[in-house]
N, C-alpha and C positions, 0 to 999 in steps of 0.2 A: 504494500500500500504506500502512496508517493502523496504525500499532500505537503501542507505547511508545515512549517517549525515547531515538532511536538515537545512540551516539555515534562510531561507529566500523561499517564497511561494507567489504568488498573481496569481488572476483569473481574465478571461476575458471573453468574448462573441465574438465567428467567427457565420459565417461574419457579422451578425445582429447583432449590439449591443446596447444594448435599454439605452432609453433617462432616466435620473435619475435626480429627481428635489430634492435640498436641502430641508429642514424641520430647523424652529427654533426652538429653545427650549426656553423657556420661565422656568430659572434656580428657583430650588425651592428656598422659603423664609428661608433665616436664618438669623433673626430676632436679635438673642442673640452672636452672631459671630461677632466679628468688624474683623478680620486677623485670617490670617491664610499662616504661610509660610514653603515653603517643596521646597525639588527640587524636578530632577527628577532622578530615579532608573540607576543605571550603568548597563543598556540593552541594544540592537541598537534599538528597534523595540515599545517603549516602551510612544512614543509620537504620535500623532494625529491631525489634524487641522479640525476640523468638519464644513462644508460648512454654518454652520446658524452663524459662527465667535467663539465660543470655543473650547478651546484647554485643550482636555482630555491627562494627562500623569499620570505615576503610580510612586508613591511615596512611597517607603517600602510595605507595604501591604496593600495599601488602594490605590484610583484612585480620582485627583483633577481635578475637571474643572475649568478651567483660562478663563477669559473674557478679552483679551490685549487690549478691550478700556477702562475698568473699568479698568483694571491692579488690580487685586482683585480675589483672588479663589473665585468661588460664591456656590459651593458646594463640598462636598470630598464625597465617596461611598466607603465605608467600607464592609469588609465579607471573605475577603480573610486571610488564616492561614498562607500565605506565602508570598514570595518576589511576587511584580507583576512583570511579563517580557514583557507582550507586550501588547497593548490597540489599537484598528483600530474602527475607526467611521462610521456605515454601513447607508445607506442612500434611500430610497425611492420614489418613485413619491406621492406619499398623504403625504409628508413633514412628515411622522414619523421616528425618527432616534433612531439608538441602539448599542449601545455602546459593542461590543469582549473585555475580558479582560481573559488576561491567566497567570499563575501564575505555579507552582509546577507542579499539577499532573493532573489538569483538566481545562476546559473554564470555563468561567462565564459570561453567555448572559445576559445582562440586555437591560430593555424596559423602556420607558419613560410612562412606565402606574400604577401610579401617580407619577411622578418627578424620575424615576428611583430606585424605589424603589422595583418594582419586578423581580427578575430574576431567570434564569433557570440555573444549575448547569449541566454541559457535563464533566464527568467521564471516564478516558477510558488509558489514557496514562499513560507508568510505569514510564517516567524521567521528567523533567522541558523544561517545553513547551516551545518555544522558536519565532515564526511565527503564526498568524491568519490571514484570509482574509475571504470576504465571499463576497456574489452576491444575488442579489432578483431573484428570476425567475416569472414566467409569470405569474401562477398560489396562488402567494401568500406567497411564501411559502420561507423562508434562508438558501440557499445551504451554509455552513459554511466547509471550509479546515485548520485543525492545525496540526503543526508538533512540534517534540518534539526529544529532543536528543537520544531518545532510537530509533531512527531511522524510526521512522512511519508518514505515512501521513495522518492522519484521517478525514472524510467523514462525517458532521452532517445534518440534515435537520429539521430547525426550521420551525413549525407549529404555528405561532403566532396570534394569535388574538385580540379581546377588552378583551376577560377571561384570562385565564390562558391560557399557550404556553406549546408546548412539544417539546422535543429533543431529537432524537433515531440520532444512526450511521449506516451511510449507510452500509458499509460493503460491503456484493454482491449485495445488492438492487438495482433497478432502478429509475430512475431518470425522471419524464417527464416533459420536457421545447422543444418548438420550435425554440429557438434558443440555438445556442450551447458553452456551459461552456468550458473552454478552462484555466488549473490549469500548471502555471511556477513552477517547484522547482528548488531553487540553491541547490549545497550540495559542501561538502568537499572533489569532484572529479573533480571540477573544471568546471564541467559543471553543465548546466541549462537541463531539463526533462519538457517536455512538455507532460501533460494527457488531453486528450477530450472525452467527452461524444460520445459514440458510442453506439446506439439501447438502448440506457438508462443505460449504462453501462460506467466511465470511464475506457480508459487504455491507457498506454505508447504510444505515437506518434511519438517522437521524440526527441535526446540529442543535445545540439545545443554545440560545441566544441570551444574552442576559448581561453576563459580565461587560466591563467597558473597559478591563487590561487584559494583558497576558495572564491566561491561566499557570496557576504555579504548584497545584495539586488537585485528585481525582483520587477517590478512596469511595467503593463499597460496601454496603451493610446489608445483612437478610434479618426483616424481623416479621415475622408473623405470616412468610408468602412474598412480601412485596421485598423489592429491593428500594433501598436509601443511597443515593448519592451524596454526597461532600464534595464538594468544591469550591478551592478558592484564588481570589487572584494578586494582582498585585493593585487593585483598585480598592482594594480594603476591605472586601466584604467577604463573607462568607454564604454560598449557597448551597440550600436541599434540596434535591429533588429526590422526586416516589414515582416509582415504577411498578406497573401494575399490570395485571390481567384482565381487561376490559371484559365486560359483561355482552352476550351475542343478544339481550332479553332489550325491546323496545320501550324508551320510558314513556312514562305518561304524561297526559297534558299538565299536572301539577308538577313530578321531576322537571320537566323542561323550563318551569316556569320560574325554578328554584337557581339561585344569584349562586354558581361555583365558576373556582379558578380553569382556567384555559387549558387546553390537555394537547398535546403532543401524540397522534396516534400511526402505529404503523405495525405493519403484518408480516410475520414470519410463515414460513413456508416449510414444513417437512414431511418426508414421504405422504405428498399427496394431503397432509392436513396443514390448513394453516389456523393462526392464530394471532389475534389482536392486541396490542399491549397498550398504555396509554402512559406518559410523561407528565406530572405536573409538578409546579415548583412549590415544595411544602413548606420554603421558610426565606430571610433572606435574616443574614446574621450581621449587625454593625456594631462594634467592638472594639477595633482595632484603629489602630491612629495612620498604621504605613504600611506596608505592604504584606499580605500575608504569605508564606513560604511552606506551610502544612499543614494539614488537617488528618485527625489521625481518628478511627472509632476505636472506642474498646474493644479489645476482642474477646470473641463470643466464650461463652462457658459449657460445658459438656457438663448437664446431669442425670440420670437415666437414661443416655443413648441420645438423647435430644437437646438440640445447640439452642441456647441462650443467649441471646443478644442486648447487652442492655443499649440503650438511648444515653451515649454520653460520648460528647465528640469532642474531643482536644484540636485545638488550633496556634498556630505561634505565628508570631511577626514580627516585622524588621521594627518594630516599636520597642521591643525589649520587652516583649509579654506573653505568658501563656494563660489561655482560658478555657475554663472546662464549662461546657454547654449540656445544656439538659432542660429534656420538658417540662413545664410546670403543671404538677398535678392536678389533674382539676379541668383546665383550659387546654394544655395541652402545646401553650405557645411555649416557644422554644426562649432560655433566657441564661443569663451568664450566672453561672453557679462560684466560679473560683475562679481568680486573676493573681497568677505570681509572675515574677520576673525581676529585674532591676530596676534601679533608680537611678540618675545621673550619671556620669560617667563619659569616656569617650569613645566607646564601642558601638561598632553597630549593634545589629539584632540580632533574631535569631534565624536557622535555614531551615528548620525542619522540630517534630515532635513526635514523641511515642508513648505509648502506657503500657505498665508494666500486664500480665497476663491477668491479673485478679483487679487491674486497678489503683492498688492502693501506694502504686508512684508514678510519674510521670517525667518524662524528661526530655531535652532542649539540647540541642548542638546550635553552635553560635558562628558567625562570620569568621572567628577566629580558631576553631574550630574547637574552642573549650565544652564540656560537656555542663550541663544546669539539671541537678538532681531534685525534687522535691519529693518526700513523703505526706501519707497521710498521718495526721498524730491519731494514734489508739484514744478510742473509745471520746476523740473530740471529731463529729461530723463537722466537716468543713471547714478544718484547719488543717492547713498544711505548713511542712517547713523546710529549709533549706537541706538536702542530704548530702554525707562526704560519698564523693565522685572521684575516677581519676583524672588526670590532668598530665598535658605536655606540650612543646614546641610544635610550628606549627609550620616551619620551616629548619632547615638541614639544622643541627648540632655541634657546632664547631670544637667545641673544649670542655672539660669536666674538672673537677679536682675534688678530692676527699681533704676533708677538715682535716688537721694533725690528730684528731685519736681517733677518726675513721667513724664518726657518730652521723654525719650527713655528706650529701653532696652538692655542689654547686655547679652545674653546667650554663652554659652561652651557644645561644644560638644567632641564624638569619633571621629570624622571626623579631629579633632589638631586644630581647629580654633577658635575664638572669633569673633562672630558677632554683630552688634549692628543697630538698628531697630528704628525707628521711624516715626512718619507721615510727610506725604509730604501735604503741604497745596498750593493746584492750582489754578488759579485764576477764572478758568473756572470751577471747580467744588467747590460743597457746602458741600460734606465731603470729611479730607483727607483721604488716603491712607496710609498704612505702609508698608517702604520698608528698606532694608537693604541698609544704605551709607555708613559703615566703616567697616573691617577688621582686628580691633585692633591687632591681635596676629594671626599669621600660626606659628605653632609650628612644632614638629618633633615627641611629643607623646601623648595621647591620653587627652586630656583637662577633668576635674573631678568636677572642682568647680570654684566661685569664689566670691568674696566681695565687692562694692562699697565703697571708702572710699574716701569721696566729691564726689562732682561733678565732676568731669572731671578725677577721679585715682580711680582704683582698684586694688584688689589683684588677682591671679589668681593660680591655683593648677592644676598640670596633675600627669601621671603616671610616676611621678620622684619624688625625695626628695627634690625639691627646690620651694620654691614659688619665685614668679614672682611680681613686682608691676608697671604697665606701667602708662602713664599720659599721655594724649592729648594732642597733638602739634596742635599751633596753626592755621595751615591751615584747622583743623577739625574742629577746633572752628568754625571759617568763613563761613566754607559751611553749618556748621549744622546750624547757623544763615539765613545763604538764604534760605535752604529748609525746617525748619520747620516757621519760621517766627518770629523767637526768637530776639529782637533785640542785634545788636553787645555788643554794649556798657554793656549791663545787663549778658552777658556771660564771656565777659572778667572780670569782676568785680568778678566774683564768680571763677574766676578760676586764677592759677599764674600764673603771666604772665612777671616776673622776669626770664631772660633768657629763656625763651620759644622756644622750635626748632622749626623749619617750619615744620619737617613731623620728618619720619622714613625708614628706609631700613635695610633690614638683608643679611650679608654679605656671601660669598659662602660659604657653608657648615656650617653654622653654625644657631643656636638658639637667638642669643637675637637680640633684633629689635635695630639696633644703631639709634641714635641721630642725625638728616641733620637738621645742622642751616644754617640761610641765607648765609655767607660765604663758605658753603661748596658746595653750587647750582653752583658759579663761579668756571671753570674751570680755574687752574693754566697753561700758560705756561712756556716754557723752559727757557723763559727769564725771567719771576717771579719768577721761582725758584733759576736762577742762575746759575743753571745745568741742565744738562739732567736728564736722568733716572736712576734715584741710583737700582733700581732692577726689573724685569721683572715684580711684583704684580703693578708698581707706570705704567705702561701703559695703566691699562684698571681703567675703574672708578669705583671706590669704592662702591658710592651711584646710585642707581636707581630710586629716588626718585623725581618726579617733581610735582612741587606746582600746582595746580589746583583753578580753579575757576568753583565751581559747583553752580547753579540754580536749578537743577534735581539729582535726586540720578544717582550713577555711575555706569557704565558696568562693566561687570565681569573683565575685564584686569585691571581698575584701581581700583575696591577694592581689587586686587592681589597685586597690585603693589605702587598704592600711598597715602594708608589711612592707612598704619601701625599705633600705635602709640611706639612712645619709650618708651625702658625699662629702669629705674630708679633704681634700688634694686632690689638683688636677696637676698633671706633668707633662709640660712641655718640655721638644727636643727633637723630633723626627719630623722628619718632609713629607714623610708619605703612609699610606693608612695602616695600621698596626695589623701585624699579623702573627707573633708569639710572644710567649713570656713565662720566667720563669722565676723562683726565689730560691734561695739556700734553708735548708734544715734548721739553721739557727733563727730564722725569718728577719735577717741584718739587710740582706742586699736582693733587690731585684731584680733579674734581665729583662731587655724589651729590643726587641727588634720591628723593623717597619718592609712594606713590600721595595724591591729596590729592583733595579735595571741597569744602575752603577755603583763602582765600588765605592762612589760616597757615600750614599745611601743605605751601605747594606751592613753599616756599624753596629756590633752590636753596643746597648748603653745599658751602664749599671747607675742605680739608683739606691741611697741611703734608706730604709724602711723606718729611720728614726726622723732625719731631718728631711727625709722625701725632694734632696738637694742630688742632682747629679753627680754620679762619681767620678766617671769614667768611660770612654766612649772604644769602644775593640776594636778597629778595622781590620778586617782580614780576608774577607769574602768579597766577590763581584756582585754575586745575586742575591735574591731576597734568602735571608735566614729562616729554613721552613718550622724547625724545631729548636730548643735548649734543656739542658736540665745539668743541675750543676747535682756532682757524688754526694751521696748521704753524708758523708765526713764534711763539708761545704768547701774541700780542698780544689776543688777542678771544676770546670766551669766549659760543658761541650756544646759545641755549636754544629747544624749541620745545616747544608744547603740548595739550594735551587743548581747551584754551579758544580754540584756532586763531587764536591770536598765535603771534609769536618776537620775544624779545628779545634784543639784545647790549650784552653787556659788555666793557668797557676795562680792560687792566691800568695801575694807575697808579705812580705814583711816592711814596712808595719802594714797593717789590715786597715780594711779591705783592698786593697789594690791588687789587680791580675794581671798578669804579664803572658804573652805566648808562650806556651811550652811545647807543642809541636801540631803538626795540620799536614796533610796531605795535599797533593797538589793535582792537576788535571791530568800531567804525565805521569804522574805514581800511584793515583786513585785508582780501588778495587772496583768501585760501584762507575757503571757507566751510564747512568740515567740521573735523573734529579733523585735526593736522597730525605727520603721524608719523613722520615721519626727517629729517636733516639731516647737510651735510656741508660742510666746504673746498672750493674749488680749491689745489692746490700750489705756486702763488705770492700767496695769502693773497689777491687779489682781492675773489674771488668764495664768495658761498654758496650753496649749493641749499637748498630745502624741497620735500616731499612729502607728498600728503595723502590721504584719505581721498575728498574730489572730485574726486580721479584727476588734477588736476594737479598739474604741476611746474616751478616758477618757479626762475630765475637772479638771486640779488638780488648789486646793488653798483656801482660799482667802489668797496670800502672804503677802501682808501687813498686815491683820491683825494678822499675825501669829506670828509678831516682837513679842505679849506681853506674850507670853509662854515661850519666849527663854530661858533657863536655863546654867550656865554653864558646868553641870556635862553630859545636853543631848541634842541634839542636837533639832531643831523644827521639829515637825510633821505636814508635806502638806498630807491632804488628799485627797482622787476623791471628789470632789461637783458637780458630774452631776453623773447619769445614766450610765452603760456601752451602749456606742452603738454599735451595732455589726454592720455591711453596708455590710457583705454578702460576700467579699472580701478581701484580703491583702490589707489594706491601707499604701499606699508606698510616702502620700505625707496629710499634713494638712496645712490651713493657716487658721488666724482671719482676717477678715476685719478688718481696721485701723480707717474707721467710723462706730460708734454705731448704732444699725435701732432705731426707734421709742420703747417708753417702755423701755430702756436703756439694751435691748437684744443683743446678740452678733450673729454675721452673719459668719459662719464657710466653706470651701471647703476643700472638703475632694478627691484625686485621688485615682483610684483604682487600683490594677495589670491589670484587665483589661482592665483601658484606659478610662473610664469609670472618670466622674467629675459629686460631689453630693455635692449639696447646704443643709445647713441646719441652722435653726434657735436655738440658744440654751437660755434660760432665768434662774437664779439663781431659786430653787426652794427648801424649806425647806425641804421634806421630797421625794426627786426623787426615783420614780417606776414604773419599766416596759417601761423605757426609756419615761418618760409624760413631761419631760422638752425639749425632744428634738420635733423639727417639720422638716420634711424634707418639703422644700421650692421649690427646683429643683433640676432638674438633667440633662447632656448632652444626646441629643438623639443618635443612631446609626452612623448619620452624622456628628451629633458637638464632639463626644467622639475619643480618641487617639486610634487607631488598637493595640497598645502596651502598655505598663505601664507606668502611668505617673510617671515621676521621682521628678517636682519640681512644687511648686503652690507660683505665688508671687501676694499678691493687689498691687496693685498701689495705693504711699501710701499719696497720697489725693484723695478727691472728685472730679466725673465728667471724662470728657473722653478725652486722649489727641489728644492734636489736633483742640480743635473740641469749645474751648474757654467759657466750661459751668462750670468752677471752679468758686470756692468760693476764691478771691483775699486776703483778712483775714481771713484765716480758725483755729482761734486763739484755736477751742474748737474741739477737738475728737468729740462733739454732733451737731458741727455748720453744719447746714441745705446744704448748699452751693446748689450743685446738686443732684439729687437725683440717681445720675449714678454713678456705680465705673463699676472700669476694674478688672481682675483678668485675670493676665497667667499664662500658663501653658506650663511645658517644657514632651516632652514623649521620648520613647523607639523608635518610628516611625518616627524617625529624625523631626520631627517637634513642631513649637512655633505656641501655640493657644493664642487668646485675647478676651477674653469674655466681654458684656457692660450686665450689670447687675443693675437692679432696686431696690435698695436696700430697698423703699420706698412702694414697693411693699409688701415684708416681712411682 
């Protein structure tokens, strides 16, 4: 079918419409996965609520299922080249369910036969898919509808089984079901098109007129025989229509005489009987302030073998509101029962809504692709409240960094923001959970890197020439003590707490997050000030920022709005837009490098972490500096580069000062490609480098190499491992910070393809043919990034946070403690992975 620009499509069944029993799914085991955080994709259509209670949406190119009593992805389905656009959850009577996922140029059917791991590939459309819907029919068999912005309606019919499944498009083909399929499309004519099965054939029935925008949803209901349409547009309103089974009985002179709405009538045709239906518009719903983006019904209820539908239709809009609609008893007019959403703010709205299978929560994906949870409160009708959700980036991830005792994490992304992640420890469960409760930094350009420097301050680098250095206000403090279980006292001590501000807020139009101390909460009046109003800015309030008392991690409005932290120091020095950074152990000095094209540029610069004064500028490279990290010992100071050198630096005497103490050159470089990460061993040995020619060399032993030192030449670091190839552009390396058993080092390596490889490495006198390395593991299809991993950080003690299986004196790199580290991972795929890894195993 070839019309306008459809953007919204769903199907039904006249007048029959068959009973449909949810299926649970029993989420496959991932074992080595602690988190996993994403949002969802900036599409309307792109989320789902699956009646066994998870909730499938598509995140960059890959599809998460969320379990919102777990609050936990419990698995992600990877396979997609492209953006996902839309995800709908198809549902059965023998409780099998299967997952529409469409993306660019084609569907991707997948089966829960084993844990969703098989699926069929539907081919067919020239533009970016945009709507899915589909239906069981009688015979077995999934009549599947997707439309696509090159204007087409396409026709599939899955043939699935316990084997393998196939998928042809109808085309002219025929269709045999005894009851009849009945296919809504909106488009950008403003109206909805209505196609039905006729002698096994769809075609056009009827355009149902009304709207004066682009339709932007089409949703389905069977209650009592009739079918209920939803639709809404971007003109604000919300429409119903009822579909019916005309009566063939002649009315009388008083029926005819009798004032009803206008009807829409038209006639189906099979084997030889036809039948009449009739259209009329049962409601028009005005609610909404801007565009609406969804409308979603309850879905039905299975009791005695027979489906239950109640009358309650969720709708969201670019207004920042969700309302739940329902008849009024009695009358029967249709009226707004519950309206949540946000207040203020600088976000748009929302793209889409779903309710949960029972009802009793509903939820909102947002322009930014943040998720909006509400529950109903027990045993209070009609009140609802904010529920903790997952949350993430919404663009690629560029940097991560674990706090010094490994309690949280702080990543940066494309997306301008700074998020920061930690488990929530509940009292009712025995593992926690990681969720994002702070905000630190919304920026205005694209976030690149960043550095912990103590506990509670980092540095922070985007696509500008300034670095950033923010510090915790103490209301963060407080809450991150309630929710992770940390106590007060032992956080204030490790952090300063010598004029401390209550929060943060960032003023209009501008970038640095100011400073709101206790004083600034109280509102001045006219009498306190003495005067009135010296200029039109002293009318409206400065600060947006209100103190908080959290238990639970926070909704999307207040890590918008009241988890900033303030900015302390900006530092200037570089020409061009920051692309790494790093600190020393002791957290005295910071590195910062910027993109460069010339060896002026491509200096690295150190920076005092006390007087936040330049110390020192490194030249030694031509190209941009892609990575640094200075040895656990804070003695050496490696640099690697775009120009596929690494240099290192020596701190001297007196401190902090570095001097070169040796670097490789283009005619003596191992790596022939640009060299893109680097990292320590945890007794300052050894270094790694990763490159771009998919190898990964083990250079050193540094410290023994003091006793060569000469002063006419500089010391020669050799490779001491094996080259290993891993088959891919390695875009990301880390050491483990504890030793395995045999005093071996424990290595991750990311790959361009997303792709995370464990390996074991052992010092070995005479390495060939790669026999010192072991590959250990590696991420499977499920646990691997759809995109390139950008950053790999351990967590840099033993054991799992959260979860209280540390070593409390872990005085030795070899100390036993736990036999579990973390290791995360930042990717291309807007999301932060956290792997629990058995090191002990090795």
């Amino acid at each position: 079918m070839s019309l306008n620009a459809f953007s919204e499509l769903s199907f039904g069944l006249i007048p029959w419409f068959k009973n449909l029993n949810g299926g649970h799914f029993n989420p496959p085991s991932t074992q080595k996965t602690c988190h996993v955080a994403c949002c969802a994709n900036r599409t309307p259509n792109v989320l789902s609520w699956g009646r066994g209670g998870l909730i499938a949406y598509g995140t960059c190119n890959s599809v998460a299922l969320y379990d919102p009593q777990e609050k936990c992805v419990v698995a992600v389905l990877n396979g997609h080249t492209g953006r996902v656009n839309t995800v709908q959850w198809v549902h059965r009577e023998d409780c099998v369910s299967l997952i529409l996922v469409l993306s660019k140029a084609y569907v991707l059917c997948l089966c829960p036969l084993p844990q969703f791991k098989q699926y069929v590939e539907c081919v067919g459309h020239t533009g970016p898919v945009c709507a899915v819907d589909a239906i069981h029919l009688d015979n077995n068999k999934l009549l599947i509808a997707s439309t696509a912005s090159d204007s087409t309606v396409k026709l599939w019919l899955y043939t699935g089984s316990k084997g393998k499944g196939s998928v042809f498009c109808l085309s002219d083909r025929q269709v045999s079901c005894p009851a009849v399929p009945i296919l809504a499309c909106g488009g950008d004519d403003c109206r909805i098109h209505l196609y039905a099965q006729c002698n096994g054939q769809f075609r056009k029935v009827l355009s149902l007129q009304g709207h004066e925008d682009w339709i932007r949803g089409v949703e389905w209901a069977c209650v009592d025989g009739d079918l209920l349409l939803a639709s809404c547009a971007q003109d604000c309103l919300i429409r119903v229509w009822r579909l019916v089974a005309k009566s063939r009985t002649k009315r009388n002179a008083q029926e005819e005489r009798t004032i009803r709405m206008s009807e829409d009538v038209f006639t189906l045709t099979q084997n030889d009987a036809s039948s009449a239906f009739a259209v009329t518009l049962e409601s028009v719903l005005a609610g909404h302030e801007n565009k609406v983006y969804g409308v979603h019904w309850q879905p039905p209820v299975i009791k005695g073998g027979d489906q239950h539908q109640a009358l309650s239709l969720l709708s969201a809009s670019m207004d920042k509101t969700m309302i739940l609609w329902a008849q009024e008893e009695g009358s029967g007019v249709w009226v707004e029962q519950v309206r949540v959403g946000e207040v203020g703010g600088n976000t748009l709205g929302f793209y889409g809504c779903q309710m949960s299978p029972d009802g009793s929560m509903i939820l909102a994906h947002a322009f930014h692709g943040a998720l909006h949870l509400w529950t109903q409160s027990h045993g209070k009708e009609g009140e609802w409240r904010p529920g903790v959700v997952i949350s993430g980036h919404f663009n690629a991830v560029q940097d991560l960094s674990w706090d010094p005792e490994g309690e949280f994490i702080l990543s940066v992304g494309s997306d301008q923001t700074t998020r920061l992640l930690t488990p929530w420890k509940r009292m009712d469960q025995t593992q926690p959970t990681w969720h994002e409760i702070s905000r630190p930094q919304i920026h205005g350009y694209d976030m690149q890197c960043l550095a912990m420097v103590g506990r509670f301050q980092y540095v922070s680098g985007a696509d500008e020439k300034v670095l950033r250095v923010f510090r915790a206000p103490r209301n963060f403090v407080e809450n991150f003590a309630n929710i992770s279980g940390t106590p007060l006292a032992k956080l204030l001590a490790s952090s300063d707490t010598v004029d401390q501000p209550e929060g943060a807020s960032t003023p209009a139009l501008g970038l640095s997050n100011k400073a709101v101390f206790q004083g600034d909460l109280t509102p001045k009046t006219n009498e306190e000030e003495g005067t009135g109003f010296n200029s039109v800015s002293d009318r409206y309030q400065e600060s947006y920022f209100h103190p908080l008392t959290l238990n639970e991690p926070p909704p999307e409005d207040h890590l918008l709005q009241n988890t900033l932290w303030p900015e302390v120091q900006k530092l200037y020095g570089h020409g061009f837009e920051m692309f790494c950074l790093a600190s020393d152990s002791g957290r005295t000095v910071v590195a910062s490098a910027c993109k460069a094209s010339k060896a002026e540029h491509a200096a690295v610069l150190l920076w005092s972490s006390t007087s936040w004064r330049q110390l020192q500028a490194l030249p030694c490279h031509s190209l941009t500096v892609t990575q640094m990290a200075f040895s656990p010992n804070g003695l050496f100071l490696l640099a690697v580069s775009r120009d596929r050198t690494w240099s290192l630096w020596k701190r001297d005497d007196p401190a902090p000062h570095f001097s070169l103490y040796t670097s490789t050159r283009k005619d003596t470089a191992v790596h022939t490609r640009i060299i893109w990460s680097c990292d320590w061993s945890a007794d300052n040995k050894y270094f790694v480098t990763s490159s771009r020619d998919k190898k990964v060399i083990v250079w050193g032993d540094c410290s023994s190499s003091e006793a060569i030192v000469t002063p006419d030449e500089p010391p020669v670091i050799r490779p001491c491992s094996s080259i290993l190839d891993v088959g891919d552009s390695a875009t990301a390396v880390s050491f483990c910070p504890i030793l395995c058993p045999g005093n071996s080092y424990l290595l991750a390596v990311g790959l361009e393809s997303g792709q995370v490889l464990l390996y074991k490495w052992e010092l070995s006198e005479e390495p060939a043919g790669a026999s010192d390395w072991t590959r250990y593991g590696e991420t499977d299809s499920s646990q691997s990034h759809s995109l390139t991993v950008k950053r790999l950080r351990w967590r840099p003690r033993a054991g799992r946070a959260g979860q209280g299986d540390e070593e409390e004196g872990e005085g030795s790199i070899t100390a036993a403690g736990s036999s579990w580290v973390q290791l995360a991972s930042a990717g291309a795929d807007h999301s932060v992975k956290i792997f629990n890894i058995n090191r002990l195993a090795v």
